[in-house]
VMD Tcl script that draws the C-alpha trace (Angstrom):
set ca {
  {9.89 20.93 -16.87}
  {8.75 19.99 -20.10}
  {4.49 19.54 -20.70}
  {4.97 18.83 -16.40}
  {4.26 21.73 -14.41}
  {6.70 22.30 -11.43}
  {4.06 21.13 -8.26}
  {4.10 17.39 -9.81}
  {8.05 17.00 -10.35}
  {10.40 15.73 -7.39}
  {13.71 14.94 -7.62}
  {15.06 11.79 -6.96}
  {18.13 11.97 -7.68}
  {21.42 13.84 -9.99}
  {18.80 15.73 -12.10}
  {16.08 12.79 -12.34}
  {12.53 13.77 -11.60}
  {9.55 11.96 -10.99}
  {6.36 12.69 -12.03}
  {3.78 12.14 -9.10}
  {0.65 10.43 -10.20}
  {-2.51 12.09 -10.38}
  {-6.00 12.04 -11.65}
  {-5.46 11.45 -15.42}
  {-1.62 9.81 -14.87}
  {-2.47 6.97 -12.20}
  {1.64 5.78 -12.37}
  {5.02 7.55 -11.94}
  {7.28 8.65 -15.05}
  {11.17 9.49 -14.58}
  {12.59 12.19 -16.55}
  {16.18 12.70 -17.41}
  {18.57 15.29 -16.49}
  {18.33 16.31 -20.72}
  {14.46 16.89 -19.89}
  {13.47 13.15 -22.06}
  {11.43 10.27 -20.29}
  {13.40 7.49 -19.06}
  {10.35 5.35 -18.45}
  {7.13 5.66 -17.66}
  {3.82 3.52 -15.87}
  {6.30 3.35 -13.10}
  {4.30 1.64 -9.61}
  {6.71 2.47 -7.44}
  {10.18 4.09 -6.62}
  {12.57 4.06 -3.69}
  {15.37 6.57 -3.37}
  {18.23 6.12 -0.87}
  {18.59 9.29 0.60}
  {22.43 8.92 1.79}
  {22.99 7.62 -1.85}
  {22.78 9.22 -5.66}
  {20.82 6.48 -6.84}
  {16.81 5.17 -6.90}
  {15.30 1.76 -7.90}
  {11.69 1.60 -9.30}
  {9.24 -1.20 -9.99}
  {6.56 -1.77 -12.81}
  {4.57 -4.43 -12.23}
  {3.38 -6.37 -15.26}
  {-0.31 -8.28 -15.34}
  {-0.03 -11.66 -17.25}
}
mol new
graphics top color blue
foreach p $ca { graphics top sphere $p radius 0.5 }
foreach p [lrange $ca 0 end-1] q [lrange $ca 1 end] { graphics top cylinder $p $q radius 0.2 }
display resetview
């Protein structure tokens, strides 16, 4: 999807993808259904599986 190849997308949830972390992207991103970022430097996500929704968490320094 996108500059993402498939093997580091999951969905989380109604067309939203995550982008799993890696060697040269330590945090998560979320793309949109449209294929556009909805954020990025993302620390951590939780998705309810018995619901169509997620939460996520940056954590700021300072």
């Amino acid at each position: 999807m996108g500059e993402h190849p498939e093997d580091v997308l999951y969905p989380v949830s109604d067309g939203y993808y995550s982008v799993k972390p890696n060697k040269f992207q330590k945090k998560h991103s979320i793309i949109q259904p449209d294929g556009n970022l909805l954020d990025t430097e993302i620390d951590k996500i939780l998705k309810v599986d018995d619901w169509s929704s997620f939460a996520y968490k940056k954590i700021r320094d300072g």
